[in-house]
C-alpha positions as CSV (number, residue, x, y, z in Angstrom):
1,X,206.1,-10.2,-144.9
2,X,208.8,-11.3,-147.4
3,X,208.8,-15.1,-148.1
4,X,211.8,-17.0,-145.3
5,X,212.7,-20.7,-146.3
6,X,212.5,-21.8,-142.4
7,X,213.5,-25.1,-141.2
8,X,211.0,-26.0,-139.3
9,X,208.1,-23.6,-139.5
10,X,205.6,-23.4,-142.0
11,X,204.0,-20.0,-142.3
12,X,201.3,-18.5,-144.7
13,X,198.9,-15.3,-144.4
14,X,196.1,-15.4,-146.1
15,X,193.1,-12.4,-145.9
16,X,195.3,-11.3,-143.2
17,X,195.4,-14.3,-140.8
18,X,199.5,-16.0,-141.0
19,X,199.1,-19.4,-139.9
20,X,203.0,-20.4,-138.0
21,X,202.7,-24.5,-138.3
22,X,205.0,-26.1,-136.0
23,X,207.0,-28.2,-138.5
24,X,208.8,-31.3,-136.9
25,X,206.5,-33.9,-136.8
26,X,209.4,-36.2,-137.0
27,X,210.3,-35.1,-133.3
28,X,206.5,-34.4,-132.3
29,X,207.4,-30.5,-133.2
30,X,209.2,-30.3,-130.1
31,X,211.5,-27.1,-129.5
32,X,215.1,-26.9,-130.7
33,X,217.8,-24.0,-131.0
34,X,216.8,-23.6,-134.6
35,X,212.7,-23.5,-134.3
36,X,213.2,-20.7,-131.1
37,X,215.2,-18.3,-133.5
38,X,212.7,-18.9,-136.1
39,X,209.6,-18.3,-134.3
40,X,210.9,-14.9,-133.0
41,X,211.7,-13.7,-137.0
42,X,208.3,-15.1,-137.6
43,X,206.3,-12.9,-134.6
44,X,208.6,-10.2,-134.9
45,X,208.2,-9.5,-139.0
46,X,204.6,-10.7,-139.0
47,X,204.0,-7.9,-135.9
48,X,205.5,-5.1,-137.9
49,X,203.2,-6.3,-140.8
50,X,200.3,-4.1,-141.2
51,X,198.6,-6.6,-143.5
52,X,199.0,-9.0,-140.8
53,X,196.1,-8.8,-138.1
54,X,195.8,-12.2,-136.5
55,X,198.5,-14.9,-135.8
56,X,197.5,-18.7,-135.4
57,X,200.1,-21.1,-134.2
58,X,199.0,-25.0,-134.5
59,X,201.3,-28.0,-134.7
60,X,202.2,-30.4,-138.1
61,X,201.1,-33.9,-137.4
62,X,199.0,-34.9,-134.6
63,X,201.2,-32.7,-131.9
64,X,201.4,-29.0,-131.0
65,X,204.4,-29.1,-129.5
66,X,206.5,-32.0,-127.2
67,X,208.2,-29.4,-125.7
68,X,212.0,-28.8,-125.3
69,X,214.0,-31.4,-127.6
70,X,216.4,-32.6,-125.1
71,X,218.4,-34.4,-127.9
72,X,222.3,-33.9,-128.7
73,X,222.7,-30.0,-128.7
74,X,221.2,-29.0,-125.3
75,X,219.9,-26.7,-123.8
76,X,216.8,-27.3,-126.8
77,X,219.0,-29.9,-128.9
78,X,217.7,-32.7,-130.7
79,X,220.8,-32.6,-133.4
80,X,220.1,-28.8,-134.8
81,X,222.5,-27.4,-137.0
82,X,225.3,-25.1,-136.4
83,X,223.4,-22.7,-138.1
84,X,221.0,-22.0,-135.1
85,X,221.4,-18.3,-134.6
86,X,219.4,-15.3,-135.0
87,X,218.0,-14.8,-138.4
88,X,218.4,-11.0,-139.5
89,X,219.4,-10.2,-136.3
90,X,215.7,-10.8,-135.0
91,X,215.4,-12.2,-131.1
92,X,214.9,-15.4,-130.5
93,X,211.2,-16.8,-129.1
94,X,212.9,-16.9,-125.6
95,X,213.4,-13.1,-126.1
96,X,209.8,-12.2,-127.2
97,X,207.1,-10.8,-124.8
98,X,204.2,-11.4,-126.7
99,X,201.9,-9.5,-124.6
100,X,203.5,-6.3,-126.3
101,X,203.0,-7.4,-129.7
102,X,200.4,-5.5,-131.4
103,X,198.8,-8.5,-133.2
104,X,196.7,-11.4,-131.2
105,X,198.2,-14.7,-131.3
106,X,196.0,-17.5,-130.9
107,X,197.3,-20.8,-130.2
108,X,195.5,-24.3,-131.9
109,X,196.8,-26.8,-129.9
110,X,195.7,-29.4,-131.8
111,X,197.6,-32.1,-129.5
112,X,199.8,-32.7,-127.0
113,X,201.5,-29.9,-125.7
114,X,203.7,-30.3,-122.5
115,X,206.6,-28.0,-121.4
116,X,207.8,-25.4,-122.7
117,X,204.8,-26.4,-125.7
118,X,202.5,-25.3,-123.1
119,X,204.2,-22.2,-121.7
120,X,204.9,-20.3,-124.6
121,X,201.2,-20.9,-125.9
122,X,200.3,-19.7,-122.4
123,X,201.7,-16.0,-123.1
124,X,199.7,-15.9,-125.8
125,X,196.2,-14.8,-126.3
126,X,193.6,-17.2,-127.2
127,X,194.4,-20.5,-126.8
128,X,191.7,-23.8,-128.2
129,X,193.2,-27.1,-127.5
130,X,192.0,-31.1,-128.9
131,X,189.6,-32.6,-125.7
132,X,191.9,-35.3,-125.7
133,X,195.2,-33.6,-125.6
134,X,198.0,-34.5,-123.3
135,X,198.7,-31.1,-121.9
136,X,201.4,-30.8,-119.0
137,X,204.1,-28.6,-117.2
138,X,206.8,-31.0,-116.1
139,X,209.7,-29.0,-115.7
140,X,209.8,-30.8,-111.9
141,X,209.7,-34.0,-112.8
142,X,212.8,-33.1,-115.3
143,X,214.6,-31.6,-112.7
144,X,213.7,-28.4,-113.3
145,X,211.5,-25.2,-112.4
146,X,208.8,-24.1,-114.6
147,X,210.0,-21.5,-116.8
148,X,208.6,-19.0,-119.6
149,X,206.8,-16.6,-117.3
150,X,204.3,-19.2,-115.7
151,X,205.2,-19.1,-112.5
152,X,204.0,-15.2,-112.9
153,X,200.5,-16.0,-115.1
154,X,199.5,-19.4,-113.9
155,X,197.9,-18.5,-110.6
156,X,196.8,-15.1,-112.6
157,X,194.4,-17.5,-114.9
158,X,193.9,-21.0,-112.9
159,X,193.9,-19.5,-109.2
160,X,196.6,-20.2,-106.4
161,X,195.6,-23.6,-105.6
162,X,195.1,-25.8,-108.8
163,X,198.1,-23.5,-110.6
164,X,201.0,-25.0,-107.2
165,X,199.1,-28.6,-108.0
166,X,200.2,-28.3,-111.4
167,X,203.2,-27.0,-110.8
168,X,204.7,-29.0,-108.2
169,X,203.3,-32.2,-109.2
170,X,204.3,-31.7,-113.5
171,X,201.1,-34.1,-113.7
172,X,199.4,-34.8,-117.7
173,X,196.1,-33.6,-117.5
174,X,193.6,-33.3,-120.9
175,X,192.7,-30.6,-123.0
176,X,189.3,-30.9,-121.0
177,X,190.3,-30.6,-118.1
178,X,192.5,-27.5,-119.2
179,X,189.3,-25.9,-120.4
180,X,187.1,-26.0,-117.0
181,X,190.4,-24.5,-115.2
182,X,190.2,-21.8,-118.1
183,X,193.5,-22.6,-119.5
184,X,192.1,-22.7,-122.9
185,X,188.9,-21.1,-123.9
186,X,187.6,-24.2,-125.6
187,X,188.4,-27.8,-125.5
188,X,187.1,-29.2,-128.8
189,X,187.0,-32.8,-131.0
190,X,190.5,-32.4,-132.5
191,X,189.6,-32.0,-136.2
192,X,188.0,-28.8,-135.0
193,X,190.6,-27.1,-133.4
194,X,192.3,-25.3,-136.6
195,X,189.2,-24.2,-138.5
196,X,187.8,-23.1,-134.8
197,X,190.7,-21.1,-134.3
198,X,191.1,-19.8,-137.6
199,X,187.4,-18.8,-137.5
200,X,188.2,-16.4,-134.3
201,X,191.4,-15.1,-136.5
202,X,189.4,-14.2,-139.3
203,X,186.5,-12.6,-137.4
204,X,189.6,-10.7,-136.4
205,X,191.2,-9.5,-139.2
206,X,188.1,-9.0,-141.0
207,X,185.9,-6.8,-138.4
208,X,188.0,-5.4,-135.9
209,X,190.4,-2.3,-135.6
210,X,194.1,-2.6,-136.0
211,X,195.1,0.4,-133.6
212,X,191.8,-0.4,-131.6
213,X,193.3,-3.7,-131.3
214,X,196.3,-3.2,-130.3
215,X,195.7,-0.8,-127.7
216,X,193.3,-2.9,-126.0
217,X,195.6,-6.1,-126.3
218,X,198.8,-3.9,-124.7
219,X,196.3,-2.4,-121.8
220,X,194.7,-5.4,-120.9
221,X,198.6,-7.2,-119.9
222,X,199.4,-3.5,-118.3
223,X,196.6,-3.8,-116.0
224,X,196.7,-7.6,-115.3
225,X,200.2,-6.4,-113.9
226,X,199.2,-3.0,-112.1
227,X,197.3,-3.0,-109.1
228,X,195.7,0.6,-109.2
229,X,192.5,0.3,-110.6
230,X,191.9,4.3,-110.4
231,X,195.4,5.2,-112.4
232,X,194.2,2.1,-114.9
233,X,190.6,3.6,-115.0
234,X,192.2,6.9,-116.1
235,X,194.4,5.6,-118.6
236,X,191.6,3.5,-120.0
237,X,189.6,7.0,-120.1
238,X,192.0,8.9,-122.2
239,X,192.8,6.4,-124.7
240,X,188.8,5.3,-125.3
241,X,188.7,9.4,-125.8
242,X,191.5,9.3,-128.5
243,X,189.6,6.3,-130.2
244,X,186.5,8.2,-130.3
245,X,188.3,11.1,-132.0
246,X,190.1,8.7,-134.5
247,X,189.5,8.5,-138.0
248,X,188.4,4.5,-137.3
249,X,185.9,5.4,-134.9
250,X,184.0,7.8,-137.6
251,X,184.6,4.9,-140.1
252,X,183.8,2.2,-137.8
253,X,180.2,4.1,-137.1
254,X,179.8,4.8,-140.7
255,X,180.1,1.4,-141.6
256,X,178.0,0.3,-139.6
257,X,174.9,2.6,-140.5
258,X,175.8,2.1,-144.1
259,X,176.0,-2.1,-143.8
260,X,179.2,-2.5,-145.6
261,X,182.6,-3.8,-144.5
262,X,184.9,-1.5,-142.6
263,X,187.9,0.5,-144.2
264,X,190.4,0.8,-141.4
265,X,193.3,3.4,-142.1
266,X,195.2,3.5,-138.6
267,X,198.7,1.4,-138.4
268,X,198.1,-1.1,-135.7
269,X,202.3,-0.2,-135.2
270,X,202.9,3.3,-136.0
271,X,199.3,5.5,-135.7
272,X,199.2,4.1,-131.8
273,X,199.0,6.9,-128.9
274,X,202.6,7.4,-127.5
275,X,201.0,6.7,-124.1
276,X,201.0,3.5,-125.5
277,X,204.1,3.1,-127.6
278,X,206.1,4.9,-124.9
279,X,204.4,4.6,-121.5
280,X,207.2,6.7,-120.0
281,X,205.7,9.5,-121.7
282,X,202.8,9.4,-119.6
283,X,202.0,12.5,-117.1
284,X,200.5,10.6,-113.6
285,X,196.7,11.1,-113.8
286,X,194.3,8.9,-111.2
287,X,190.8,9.7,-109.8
């Protein structure tokens, strides 16, 4: 990824893991015009990275993210500058489905993360969050409906009846609390969050399969949307077949008899099936 001078991100890639740090502590990191265009040039050149196979998002300061700034330039103000337009003609955040990215994003929340903080990490992958996070969707009490997809996934992940509690009532909860609904996968002493986080990134990008990856990441989302588990078995059938006759399966077995360190050579972007890149190429097959 070429080296960007952002406003308020910091981003860095090391051993293949970029690390996208929220940077506005000064406003608790929350959300303007300027940080939405610059996260989408961040996830979109950092996706079409091949050297890139993880992407960790965590906050500057003691906050993830304090969701929308509802400062002078709304909607997302907070005084941003007239500047805050698309950067190389990239898509802003808003713009992004991350589900069809082919690299995981994990999300540290390393504090309190309410809003529209909390919904974008909720399209993402993996998601660890402080114990003692303030964690909270309170579009209602703003006035507002819940927006960035989570009125789709929330019931998908926290079930029908705690997901409308949290919704209609915009209530704080912790990042505890957030773990036992299976919000988060882990709820952990806040100094912990990061290097826990980073830890799953760089098991990532230092064992795993880029294509593998990627197909699994963009089939999971497919069938978390489709309800025909026979078409979806099928699917899932053909492409484990065109993994098993890749040229990362035979080094992914050989690597393993010979205890060394895999030496990938599929593109996690370009070597994928066109099944996948292009589902509208697909013939209908089903059991």
């Amino acid at each position: 990824m070429p080296k960007v001078d952002y406003e308020t991100l910091l981003v860095d890639v090391d051993a293949g893991v970029a690390t996208v740090t929220l940077n506005r502590p000064e406003a608790r990191n929350a959300l303007n015009a300027r940080m939405g265009f610059e996260l989408g040039h961040a996830f979109s050149t950092l996706d079409e990275d091949d050297d890139v196979r993880a992407i960790v998002v965590t906050g500057a300061g003691n906050t993830f993210c304090a969701g929308a700034d509802l400062g002078s330039d709304t909607p997302f103000g907070g005084g941003g500058r007239a500047n805050a337009g698309p950067i190389d003609g990239r898509p802003a955040m808003s713009e992004i489905s991350p589900w069809k990215l082919s690299t995981p994003v994990l999300a540290a929340i390393n504090g309190s993360a309410v809003g529209v903080g909390l919904t974008y990490a909720l399209q993402w992958d993996v998601r660890i969050a402080a114990e003692n996070a303030k964690l909270g969707l309170v579009f209602t009490r703003r006035g507002l409906i819940p927006e960035a997809n989570s009125l789709w996934l929330l019931s998908r992940v926290a079930g029908t009846s705690r997901t409308l509690e949290l919704l209609l009532t915009g209530r704080i909860f912790s990042g505890t609390e957030a773990a036992e609904m299976g919000l988060v996968s882990q709820a952990l002493p806040a100094d912990e969050v990061l290097p826990a986080t980073l830890a799953i990134a760089r098991d990532i990008a230092a064992n795993t399969a880029p294509a593998a990856v990627a197909i699994t990441k963009r089939l999971f989302y497919e069938f978390l949307e489709s309800g025909d588990r026979y078409t979806a078995r099928a699917l899932e059938r053909d492409m484990f077949q065109w993994s098993l006759q890749s040229a990362d399966a035979k080094e992914g077995i050989a690597s393993f008899l010979e205890k060394r360190p895999p030496r990938w050579s599929l593109s996690k972007n370009t070597d994928l099936p066109d099944a996948v890149r292009d589902p509208s190429s697909r013939t209908s097959t089903s059991d």
